[in-house]
C-alpha positions as CSV (number, residue, x, y, z in Angstrom):
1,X,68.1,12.8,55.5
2,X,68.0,12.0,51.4
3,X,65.6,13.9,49.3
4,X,63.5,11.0,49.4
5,X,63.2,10.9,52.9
6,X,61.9,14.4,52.9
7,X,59.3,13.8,50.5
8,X,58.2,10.0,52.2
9,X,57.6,12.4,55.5
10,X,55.8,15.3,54.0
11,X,53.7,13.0,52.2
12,X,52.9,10.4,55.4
13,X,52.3,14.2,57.5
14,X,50.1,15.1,54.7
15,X,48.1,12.2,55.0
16,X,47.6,12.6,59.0
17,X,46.3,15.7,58.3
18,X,43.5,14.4,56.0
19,X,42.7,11.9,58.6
20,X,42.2,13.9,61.3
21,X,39.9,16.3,59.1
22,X,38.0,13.6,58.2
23,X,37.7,11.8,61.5
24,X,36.4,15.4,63.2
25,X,33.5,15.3,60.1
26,X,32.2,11.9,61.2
27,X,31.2,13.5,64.5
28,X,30.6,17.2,64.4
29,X,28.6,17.4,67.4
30,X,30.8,15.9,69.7
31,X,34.0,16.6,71.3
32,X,36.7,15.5,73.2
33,X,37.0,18.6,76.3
34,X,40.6,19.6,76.7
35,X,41.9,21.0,79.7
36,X,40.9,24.2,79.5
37,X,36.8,23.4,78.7
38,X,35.2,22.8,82.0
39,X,33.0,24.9,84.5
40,X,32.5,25.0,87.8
41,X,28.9,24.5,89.1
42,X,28.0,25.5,92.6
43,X,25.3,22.9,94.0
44,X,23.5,21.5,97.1
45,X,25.3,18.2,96.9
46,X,23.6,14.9,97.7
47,X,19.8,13.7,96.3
48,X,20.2,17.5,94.1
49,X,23.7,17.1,92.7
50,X,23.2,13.3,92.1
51,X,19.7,13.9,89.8
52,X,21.4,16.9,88.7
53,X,24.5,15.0,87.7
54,X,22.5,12.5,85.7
55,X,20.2,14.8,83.6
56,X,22.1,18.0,83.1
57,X,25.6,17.7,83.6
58,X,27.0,14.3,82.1
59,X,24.4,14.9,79.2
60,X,25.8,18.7,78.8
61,X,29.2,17.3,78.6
62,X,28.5,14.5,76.3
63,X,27.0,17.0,73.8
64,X,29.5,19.5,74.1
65,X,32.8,18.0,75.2
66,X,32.9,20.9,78.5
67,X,33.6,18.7,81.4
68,X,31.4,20.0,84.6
69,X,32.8,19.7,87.8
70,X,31.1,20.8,91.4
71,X,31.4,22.8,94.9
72,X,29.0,22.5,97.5
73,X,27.3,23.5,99.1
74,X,25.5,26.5,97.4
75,X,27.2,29.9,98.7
76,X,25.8,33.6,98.5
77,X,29.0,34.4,101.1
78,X,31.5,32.7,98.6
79,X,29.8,34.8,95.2
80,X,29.9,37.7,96.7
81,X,34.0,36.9,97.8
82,X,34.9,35.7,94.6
83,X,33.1,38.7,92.5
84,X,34.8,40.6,94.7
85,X,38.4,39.2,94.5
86,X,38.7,37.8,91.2
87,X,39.2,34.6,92.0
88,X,36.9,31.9,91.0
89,X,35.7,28.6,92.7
90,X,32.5,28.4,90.4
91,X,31.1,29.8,87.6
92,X,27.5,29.0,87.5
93,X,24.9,28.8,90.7
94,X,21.0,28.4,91.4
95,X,19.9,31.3,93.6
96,X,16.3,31.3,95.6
97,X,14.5,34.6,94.9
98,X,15.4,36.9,98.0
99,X,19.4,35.6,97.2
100,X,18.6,36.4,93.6
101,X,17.6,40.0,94.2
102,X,20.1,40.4,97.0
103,X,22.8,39.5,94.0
104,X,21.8,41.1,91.7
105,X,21.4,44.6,93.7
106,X,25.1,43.8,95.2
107,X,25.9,43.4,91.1
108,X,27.5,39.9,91.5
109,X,25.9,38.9,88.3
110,X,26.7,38.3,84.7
111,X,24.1,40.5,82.7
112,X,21.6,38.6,80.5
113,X,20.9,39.5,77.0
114,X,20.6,37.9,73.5
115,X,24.0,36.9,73.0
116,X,23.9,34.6,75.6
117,X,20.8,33.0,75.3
118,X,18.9,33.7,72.1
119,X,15.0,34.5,72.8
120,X,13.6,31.8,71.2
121,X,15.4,29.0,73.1
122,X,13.5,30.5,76.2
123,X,9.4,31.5,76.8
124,X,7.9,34.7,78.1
125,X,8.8,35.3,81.7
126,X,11.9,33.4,81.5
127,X,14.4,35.6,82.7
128,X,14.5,37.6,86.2
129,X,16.9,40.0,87.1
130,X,19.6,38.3,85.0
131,X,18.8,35.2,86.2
132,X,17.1,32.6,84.1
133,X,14.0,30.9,85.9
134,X,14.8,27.2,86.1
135,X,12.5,25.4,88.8
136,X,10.6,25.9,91.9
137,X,9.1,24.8,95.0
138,X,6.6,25.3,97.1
139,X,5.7,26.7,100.7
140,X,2.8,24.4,101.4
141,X,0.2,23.8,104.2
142,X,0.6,20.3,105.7
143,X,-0.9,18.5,108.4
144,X,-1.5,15.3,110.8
145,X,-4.6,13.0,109.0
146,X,-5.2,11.3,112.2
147,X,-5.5,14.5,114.2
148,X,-7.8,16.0,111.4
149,X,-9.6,13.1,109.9
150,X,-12.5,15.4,108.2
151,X,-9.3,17.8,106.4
152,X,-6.8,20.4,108.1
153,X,-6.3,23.9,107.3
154,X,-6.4,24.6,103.4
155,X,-5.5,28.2,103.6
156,X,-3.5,30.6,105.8
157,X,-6.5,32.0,107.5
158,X,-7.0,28.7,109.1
159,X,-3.8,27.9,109.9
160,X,-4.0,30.9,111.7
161,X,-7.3,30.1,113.3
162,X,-6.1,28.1,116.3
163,X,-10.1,27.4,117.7
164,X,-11.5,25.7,114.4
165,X,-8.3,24.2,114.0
166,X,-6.8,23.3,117.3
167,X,-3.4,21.8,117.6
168,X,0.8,22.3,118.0
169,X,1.9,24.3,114.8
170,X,5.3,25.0,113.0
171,X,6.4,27.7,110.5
172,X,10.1,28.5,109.0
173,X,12.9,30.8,110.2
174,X,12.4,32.3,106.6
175,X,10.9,36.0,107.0
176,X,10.2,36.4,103.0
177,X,7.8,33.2,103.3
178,X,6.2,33.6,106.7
179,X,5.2,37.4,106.1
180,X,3.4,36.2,102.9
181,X,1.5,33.9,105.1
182,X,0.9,36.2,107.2
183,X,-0.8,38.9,105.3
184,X,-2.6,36.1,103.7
185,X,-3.6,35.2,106.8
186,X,-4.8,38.7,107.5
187,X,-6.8,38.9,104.4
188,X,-4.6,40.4,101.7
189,X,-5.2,38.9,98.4
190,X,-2.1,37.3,96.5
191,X,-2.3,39.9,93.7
192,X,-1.8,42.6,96.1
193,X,0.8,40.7,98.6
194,X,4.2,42.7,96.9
195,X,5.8,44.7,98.1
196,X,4.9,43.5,101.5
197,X,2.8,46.2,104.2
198,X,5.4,45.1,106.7
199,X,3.4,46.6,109.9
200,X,0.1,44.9,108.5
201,X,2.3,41.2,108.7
202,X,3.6,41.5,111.9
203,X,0.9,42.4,113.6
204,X,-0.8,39.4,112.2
205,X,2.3,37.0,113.4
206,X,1.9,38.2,116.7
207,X,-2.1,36.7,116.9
208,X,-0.3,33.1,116.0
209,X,3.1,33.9,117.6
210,X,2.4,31.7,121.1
211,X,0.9,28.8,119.0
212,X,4.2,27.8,117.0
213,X,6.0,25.5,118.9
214,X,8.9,25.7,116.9
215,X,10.6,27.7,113.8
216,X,12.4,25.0,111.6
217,X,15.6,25.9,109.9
218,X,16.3,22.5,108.1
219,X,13.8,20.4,105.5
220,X,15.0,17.4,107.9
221,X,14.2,19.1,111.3
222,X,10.4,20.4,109.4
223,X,9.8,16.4,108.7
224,X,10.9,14.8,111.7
225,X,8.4,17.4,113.6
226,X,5.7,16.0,111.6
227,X,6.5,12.3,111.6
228,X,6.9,12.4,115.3
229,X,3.8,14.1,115.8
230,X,5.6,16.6,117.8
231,X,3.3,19.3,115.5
232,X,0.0,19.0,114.1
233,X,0.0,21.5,111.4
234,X,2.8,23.2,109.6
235,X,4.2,25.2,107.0
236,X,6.6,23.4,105.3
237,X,8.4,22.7,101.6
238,X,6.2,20.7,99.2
239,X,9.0,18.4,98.3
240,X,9.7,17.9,102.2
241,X,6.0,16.5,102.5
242,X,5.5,15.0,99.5
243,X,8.7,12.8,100.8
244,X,7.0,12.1,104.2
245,X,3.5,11.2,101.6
246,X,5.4,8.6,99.9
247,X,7.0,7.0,103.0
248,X,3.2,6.5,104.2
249,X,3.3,9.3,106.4
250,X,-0.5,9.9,107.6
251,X,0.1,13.6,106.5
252,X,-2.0,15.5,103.6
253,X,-0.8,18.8,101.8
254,X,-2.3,21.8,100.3
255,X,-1.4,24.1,97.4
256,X,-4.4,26.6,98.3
257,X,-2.3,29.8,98.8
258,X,0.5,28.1,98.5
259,X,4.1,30.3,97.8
260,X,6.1,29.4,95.4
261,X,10.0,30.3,96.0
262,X,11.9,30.2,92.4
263,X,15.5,29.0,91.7
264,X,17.3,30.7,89.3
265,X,20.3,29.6,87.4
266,X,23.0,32.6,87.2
267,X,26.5,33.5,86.0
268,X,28.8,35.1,88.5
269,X,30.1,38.5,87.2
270,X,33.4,38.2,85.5
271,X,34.3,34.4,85.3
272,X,36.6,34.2,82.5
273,X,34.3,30.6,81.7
274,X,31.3,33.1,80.7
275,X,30.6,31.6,77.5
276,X,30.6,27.9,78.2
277,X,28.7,29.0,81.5
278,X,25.6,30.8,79.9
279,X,25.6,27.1,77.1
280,X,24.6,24.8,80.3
281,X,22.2,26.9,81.2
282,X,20.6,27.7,78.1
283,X,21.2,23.4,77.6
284,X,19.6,23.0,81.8
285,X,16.7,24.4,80.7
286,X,15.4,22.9,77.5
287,X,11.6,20.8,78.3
288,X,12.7,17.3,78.3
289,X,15.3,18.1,80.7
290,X,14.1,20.1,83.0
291,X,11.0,17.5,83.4
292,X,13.3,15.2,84.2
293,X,15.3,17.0,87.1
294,X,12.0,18.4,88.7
295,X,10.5,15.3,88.6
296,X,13.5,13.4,90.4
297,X,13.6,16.3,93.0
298,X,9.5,16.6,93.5
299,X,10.3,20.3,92.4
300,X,8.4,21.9,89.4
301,X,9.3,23.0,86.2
302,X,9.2,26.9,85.4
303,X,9.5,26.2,81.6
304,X,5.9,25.2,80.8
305,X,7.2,22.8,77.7
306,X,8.3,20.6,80.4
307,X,4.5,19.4,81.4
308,X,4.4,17.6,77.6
309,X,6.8,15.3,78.6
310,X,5.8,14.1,82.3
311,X,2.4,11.5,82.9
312,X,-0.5,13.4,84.7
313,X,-0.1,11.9,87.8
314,X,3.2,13.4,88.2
315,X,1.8,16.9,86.7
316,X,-0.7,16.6,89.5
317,X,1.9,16.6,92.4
318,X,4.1,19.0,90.6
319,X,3.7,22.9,92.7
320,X,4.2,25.0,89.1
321,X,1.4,22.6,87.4
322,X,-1.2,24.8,85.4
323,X,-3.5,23.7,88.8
324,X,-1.6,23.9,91.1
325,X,0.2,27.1,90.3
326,X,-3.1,28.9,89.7
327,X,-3.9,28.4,93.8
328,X,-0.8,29.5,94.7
329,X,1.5,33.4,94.9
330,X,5.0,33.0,93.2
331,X,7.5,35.2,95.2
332,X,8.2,38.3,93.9
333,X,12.1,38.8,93.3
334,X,12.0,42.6,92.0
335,X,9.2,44.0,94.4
336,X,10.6,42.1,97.5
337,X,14.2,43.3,97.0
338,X,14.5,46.8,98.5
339,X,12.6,45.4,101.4
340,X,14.9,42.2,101.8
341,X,17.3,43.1,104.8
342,X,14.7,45.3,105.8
343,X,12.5,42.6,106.5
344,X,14.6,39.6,107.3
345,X,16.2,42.2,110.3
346,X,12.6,42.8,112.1
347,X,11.9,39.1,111.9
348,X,14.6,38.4,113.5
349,X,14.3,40.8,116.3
350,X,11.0,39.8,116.7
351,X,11.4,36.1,117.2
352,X,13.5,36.9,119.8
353,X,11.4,39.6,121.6
């Protein structure tokens, strides 16, 4: 190679080198992921992953070049194995409250603080047990229209009162809900249902116990109960009725006592994709956003910014709306979690007695 060969390629190398500065100027918010830049999200698949794909994960991606990819279904068995082991199949999850506490007691969870989400991108309230509150549902009251034509059961007390309001009746395989119905049932305010008096709650399931025809597992199996008319009444997910509502259903729902169950988004403990895990949640969570997942899901938003964005007819349906919410009991994570296995042990010795 001559001398002025050398100098022709230092100068065309110098020049590729300006280029590509200037090329990464003209977009400075978005970038190309490499390999490396991608998390793994632990979902529920289907309807959830599919609204959950189109509002938070192809947008996250498109504003920060960190490809998302998915396992379903959601697992407490596989967080607990990978903390355990080291080896990760996802980084980031949405927990329900009792799997929330039972996490973070077991210490399966990255810890929350500043440096991973600043304050001021969340609101007061926003963070439980290192978990960061993202949307909810709600344990609702619904019932047959043409087997109550003058209005069902609009609290627990009558649900539970089987001569004013005759008829078949479901509830969940869930202990942490029913027991909150069932104190309710028995009188206990919602300001003083946590920690749970466990004696006081079973002793009020066992007035109702030879009324529920059947204890649903599945939001499919709680539906098809009600469509069918094989029950009258029930106790059943908001989001699970409000389907049925839309398909014509003759049902009719009520958020009078209502209990709201809270999904969190969390970091598993030790992912070496910490960082880029903790920037989708802090992104899942902005107003806009969230609106639009909860709304595509029937769920409700826990970040109260979201409400600007939606029309009040969907506000209205929504189980965290300002009227809605102040009917209802939200689920408490720390106060119900020393009482978790406890509880969810008797109820299941007691279905079976």
């Amino acid at each position: 190679m001559t001398g002025d060969d050398a100098s022709s390629l230092r100068l065309s190398r110098r020049k590729l080198l300006v280029a590509a500065g200037a090329g990464s100027l003209s977009m400075p918010f978005i970038r190309r992921a490499r390999a490396a830049e991608a998390i793994y999200v632990n979902t529920w698949g289907g309807p959830w992953e599919e609204a959950a794909r189109a509002v938070l994960f192809d947008p996250f991606t498109q504003a920060t070049g960190v490809e998302i990819k998915t396992i379903a279904p959601v697992s407490f068995a596989k967080l607990a194995a990978q903390v355990r082991t080291g080896v990760y199949e996802f980084d980031v999850t949405t927990l329900g409250v009792s799997e929330l506490a039972r996490a973070n007691h077991a210490n399966l969870l990255d810890k929350y603080d500043e440096s991973k989400i600043p304050a001021a991108s969340l609101w007061p309230g926003a963070v439980t047990l290192n978990g960061v509150n993202s949307h909810a549902f709600a344990n609702v009251i619904a019932y047959r229209q043409d087997k109550f034509p003058a209005g069902g059961p609009k609290n627990w007390a009558e649900f539970w009162d089987t001569a004013k309001f005759p008829g078949s009746r479901c509830l969940q395989n869930y202990s942490a809900r029913v027991l909150a119905f069932a104190l309710m049932a028995d009188g206990v305010a919602p300001t003083d249902l946590f920690p749970y008096d466990l004696d006081r709650a079973f002793k009020s399931l066992d007035r109702i116990k030879k009324d529920v025809r059947v204890w649903w597992s599945q939001s499919p199996q709680s539906q098809q109960l009600l469509r069918d008319g094989e029950i009258e009444l029930i106790g059943m997910w908001n989001t699970s009725a409000q389907q049925l509502i839309d398909q014509k259903v003759p049902i009719a729902l009520s958020y009078d006592q209502a209990v709201i169950d809270v999904a969190a988004w969390v970091v598993a403990r030790g992912t070496p994709r910490t960082r880029n895990a903790w920037r989708f949640i802090e992104f899942a969570v902005q107003p806009e956003r969230l609106a639009q997942f909860a709304q595509r899901n029937n769920y409700g938003p826990m970040n109260p910014a979201s409400f600007k964005s939606l029309p009040p007819e969907v506000v209205a349906r929504m189980p965290t709306s300002p009227e809605n919410l102040a009917k209802a009991v939200v689920l408490n994570a720390e106060k119900l979690g020393p009482q978790f296995d406890v509880m969810a042990k008797r109820f299941e010795q007691w279905l079976s007695s």
